[in-house]
N, C-alpha and C positions, 0 to 999 in steps of 0.2 A: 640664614642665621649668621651673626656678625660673628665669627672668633675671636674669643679672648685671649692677645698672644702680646708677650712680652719679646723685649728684643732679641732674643736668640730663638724666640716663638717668630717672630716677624721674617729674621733671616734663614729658619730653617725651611717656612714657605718658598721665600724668595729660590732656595736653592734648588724645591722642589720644577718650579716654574723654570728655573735655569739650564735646568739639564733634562728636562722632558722630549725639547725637539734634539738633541744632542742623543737621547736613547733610541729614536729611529733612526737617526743617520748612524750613529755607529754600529745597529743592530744591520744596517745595509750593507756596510762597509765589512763588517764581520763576514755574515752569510756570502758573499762577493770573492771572500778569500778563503771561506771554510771556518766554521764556527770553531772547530778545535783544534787546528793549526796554521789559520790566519793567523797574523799580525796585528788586527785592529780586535782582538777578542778582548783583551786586557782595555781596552779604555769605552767600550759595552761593557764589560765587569764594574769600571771605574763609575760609568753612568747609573747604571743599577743601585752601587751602593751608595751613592749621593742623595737618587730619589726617594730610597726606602728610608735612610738615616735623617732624610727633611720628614719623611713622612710619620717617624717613629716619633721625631721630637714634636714636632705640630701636634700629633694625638695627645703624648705625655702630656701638654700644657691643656687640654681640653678636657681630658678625661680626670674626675674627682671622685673617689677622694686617689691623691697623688698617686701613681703608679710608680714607684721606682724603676720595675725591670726595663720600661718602655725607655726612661731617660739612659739607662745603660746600655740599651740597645742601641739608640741612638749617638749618645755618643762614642760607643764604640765603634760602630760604622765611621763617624766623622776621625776617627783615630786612625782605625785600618785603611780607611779610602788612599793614600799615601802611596799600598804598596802597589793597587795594580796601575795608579800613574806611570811608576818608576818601571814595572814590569811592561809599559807601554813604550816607555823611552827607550829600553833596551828593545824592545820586540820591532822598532822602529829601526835601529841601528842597524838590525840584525842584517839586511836585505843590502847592506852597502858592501857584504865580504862576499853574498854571492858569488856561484861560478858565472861563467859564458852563459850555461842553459839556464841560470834560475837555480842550479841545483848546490846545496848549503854547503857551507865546508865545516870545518872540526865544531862541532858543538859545545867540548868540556867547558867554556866559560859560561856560554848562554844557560848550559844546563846548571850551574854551580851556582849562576845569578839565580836562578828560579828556585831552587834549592833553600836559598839563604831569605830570599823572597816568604817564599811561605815557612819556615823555622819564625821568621818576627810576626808574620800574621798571628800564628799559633801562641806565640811568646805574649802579644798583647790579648790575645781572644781570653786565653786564660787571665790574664793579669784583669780584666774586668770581670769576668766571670767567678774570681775569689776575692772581690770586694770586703763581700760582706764577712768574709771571714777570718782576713787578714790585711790590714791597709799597707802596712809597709811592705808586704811581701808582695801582697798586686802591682804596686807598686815598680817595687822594684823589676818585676816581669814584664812591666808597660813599658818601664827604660830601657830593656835589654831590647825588647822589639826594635823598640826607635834606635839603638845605638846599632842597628844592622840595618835600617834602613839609611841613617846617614851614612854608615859604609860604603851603602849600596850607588848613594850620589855620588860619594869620591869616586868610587870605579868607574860611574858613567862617564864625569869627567874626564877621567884617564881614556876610554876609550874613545872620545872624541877627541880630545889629543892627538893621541896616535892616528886617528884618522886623517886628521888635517895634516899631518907631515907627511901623507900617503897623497895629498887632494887630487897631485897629478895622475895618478894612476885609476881616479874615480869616477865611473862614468857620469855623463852628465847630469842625467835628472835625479842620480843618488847624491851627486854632490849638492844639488840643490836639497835633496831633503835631510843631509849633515848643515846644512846651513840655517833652516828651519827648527832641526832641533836642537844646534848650538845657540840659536836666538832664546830658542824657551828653557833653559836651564839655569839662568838667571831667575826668571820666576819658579823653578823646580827648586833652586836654591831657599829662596826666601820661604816661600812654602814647607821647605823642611826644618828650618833654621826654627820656624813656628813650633811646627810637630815638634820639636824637641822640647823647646821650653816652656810650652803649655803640657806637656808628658813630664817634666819637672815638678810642675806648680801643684797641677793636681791630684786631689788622693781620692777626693768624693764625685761622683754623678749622679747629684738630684736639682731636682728644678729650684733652690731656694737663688733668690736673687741679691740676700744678702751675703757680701763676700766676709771670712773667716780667716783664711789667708793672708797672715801677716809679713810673707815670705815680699822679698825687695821687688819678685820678679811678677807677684799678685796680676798685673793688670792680663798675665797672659796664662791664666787660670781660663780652662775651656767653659766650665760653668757660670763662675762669676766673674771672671775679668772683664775688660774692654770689647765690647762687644767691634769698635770699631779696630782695631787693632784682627780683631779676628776676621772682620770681612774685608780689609786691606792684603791681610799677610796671607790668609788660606784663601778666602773665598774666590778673590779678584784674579789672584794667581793661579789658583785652580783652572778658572774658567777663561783665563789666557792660555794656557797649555794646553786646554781641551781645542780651542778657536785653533791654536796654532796648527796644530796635529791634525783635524777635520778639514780644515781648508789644503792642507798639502795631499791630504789624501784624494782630492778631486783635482787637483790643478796639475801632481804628480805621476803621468803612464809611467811606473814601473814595472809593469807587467808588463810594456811593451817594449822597455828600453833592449832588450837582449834577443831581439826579434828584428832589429836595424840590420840590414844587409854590409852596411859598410862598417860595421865594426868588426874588430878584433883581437882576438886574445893577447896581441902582443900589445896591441898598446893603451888597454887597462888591465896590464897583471892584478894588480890587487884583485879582478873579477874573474880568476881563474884557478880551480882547484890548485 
């Protein structure tokens, strides 16, 4: 049977089909490093809520008479998906301050990122979830999410920064994967730059395709704005940072780099307690 799917009905398919083969390779990549203290667990999180949030919306548009909850399910997913990218980016970083062994040094940043990470999930979870009963107040709780998760990009920034004034001290296949994921936060950027101003726009999540939003910034209104503007700024970007990050993860032994006989501590400090 043919579905009946308008363009954010079209492109929530599409995302579904996107990131399908993306949930088994990261589900291998995950389980490879330890599901709960791997590295790649946060961008497995990231694929999960992409496929269920295509999958919430594709239903919403099929199921009559309208379901609201499904479209708030959905787009809250397509809301929250942001944090475990970012919670990937740093979980990527993480592995360039390693010791000699592989073994972690001070945590208080990493943990304080992860911290502040889920405070904005919670901040936006709610701010959808009291819709219905207060629009400027969810509202405003959806902005507070997003205004910690652009935070959260400045700081990534900052710590690649610092990383690059360190680059001689970094071993080599770590410095190839600071290089990988300084490539992809230019698309991490645009990407948030979206989440923000479509967390602006919007006050409603229901499936009407006529826009009400008279506001300058309308066209980046997640329900009724530009459908094209959204599969430019999140979609494409998205799924450029997932390619980016799944191809380093096969092309990059860092598990083996600290197993090389001829290295040593003196000459990558940065990889040493």
């Amino acid at each position: 049977m043919a579905l009946n799917l308008n363009a954010q009905g079209i492109l929530a398919a599409a995302t579904i089909a996107m990131y399908i083969p993306f949930l088994f390779t990261s589900f291998k990549l995950a389980s490879k490093c330890g599901i709960w203290r791997g590295r790649w667990t946060s961008l497995l999180v990231f694929c999960i809520v992409r496929v269920l949030g295509g999958a919430f919306l594709v239903a919403a548009e099929e199921i009559t008479p309208v379901n609201d909850g499904l479209y708030t399910a959905g787009y809250m997913l397509e809301v929250a998906g942001l944090a475990p990218l970012l919670l990937c980016t740093l979980s990527l970083l993480r592995p360039i301050f390693d010791g000699p062994g592989g073994e972690p040094t001070d945590e208080t940043i990493f943990h304080s990122f992860r911290i502040l990470n889920a405070s904005g999930v919670l901040l936006t979870v709610i701010g959808f979830s009291t819709v219905s009963r207060s629009i400027s107040g969810a509202s405003t709780l959806r902005k507070a999410g997003f205004l910690i998760f652009s935070v959260q990009y400045i700081a990534l920034v900052g710590i690649c920064i610092f990383l690059w004034t360190q680059v001689r001290l970094i071993m080599k296949y770590r410095k190839r994967l600071l290089k990988a994921i300084s490539f992809a936060l230019p698309f991490l950027a645009v990407r948030t730059v979206y989440g923000v101003l479509s967390t602006i726009t919007t006050d409603t999540f229901v499936g009407s395709t006529t826009s009400s939003n008279a506001s300058s910034l309308a066209e980046f209104d997640l329900v009724t704005g530009n459908w094209r503007l959204f599969l430019v700024m999140s979609m494409v970007m998205e799924y450029a940072i997932v390619t980016i990050y799944t191809v380093s993860a096969f092309v990059l032994p860092l598990d083996q780099e600290f197993k090389s006989q001829d290295l040593s501590e003196d000459i990558f400090p940065l990889n040493r307690p």
